[in-house]
Legacy VTK file of the C-alpha trace (Angstrom):
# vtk DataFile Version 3.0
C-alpha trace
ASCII
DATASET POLYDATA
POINTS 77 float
-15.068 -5.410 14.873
-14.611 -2.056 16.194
-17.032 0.930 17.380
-16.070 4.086 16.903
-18.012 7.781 16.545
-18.081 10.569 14.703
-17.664 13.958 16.423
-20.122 16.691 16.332
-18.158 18.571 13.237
-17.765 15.370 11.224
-14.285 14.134 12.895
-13.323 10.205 12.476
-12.005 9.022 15.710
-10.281 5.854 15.124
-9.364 3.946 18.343
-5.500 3.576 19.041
-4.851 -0.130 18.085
-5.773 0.890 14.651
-3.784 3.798 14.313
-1.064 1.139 15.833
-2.273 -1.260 13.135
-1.728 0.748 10.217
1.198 2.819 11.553
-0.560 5.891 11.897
1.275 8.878 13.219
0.073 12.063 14.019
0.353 14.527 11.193
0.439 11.700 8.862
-1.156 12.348 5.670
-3.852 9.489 4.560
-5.870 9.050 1.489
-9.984 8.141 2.031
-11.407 6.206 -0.532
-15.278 4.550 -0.827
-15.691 1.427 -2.156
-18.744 -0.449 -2.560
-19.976 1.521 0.553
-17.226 1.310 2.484
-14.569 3.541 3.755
-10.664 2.643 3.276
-7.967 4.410 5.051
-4.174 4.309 3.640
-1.824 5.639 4.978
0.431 8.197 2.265
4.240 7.002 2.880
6.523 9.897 2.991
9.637 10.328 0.327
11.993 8.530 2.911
9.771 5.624 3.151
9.566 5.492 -0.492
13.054 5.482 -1.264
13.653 2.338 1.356
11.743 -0.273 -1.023
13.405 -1.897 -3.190
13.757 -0.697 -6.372
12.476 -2.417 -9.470
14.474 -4.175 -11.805
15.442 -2.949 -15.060
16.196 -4.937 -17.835
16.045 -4.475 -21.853
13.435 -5.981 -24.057
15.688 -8.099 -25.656
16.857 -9.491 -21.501
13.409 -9.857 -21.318
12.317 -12.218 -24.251
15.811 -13.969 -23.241
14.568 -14.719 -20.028
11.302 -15.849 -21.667
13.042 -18.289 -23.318
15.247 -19.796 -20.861
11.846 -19.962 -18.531
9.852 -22.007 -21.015
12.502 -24.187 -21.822
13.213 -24.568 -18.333
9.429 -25.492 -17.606
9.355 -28.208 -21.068
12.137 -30.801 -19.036
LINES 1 78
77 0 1 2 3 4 5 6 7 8 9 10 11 12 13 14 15 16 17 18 19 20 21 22 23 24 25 26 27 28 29 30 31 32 33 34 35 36 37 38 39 40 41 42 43 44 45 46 47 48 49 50 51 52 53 54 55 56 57 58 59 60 61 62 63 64 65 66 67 68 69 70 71 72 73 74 75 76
């Protein structure tokens, strides 16, 4: 667990090995959100970050409920 404060205009100061821990940069944009009383910090990845993961794979519905099928009849020997 770490301490922190809370400066005099309302100012989260989180310590540097968190920053470091969820690859906070300065200028970084973040998104707050409370959750059963608690506060979450996420970092917002930028477009060039976004574009680096993998993208998702596209098949038809027909691929799909082909793939279905060779699963479960993979899974019955």
């Amino acid at each position: 667990m770490i301490v922190s404060r809370v400066g005099s205009k309302g100012e989260l100061f989180l310590p540097k090995d968190v920053r470091e821990k969820l690859g906070l940069k300065p200028h970084m944009k973040v998104v707050y959100k409370v959750e059963e009383g608690r506060l979450l910090v996420e970092p917002v990845p930028s477009l060039e970050e976004v574009f680096k993961e993998p993208q998702p794979v596209e098949l038809t519905l027909e691929e799909f409920h082909e793939f279905r099928k060779k699963l479960s009849r993979e899974s019955e020997t």
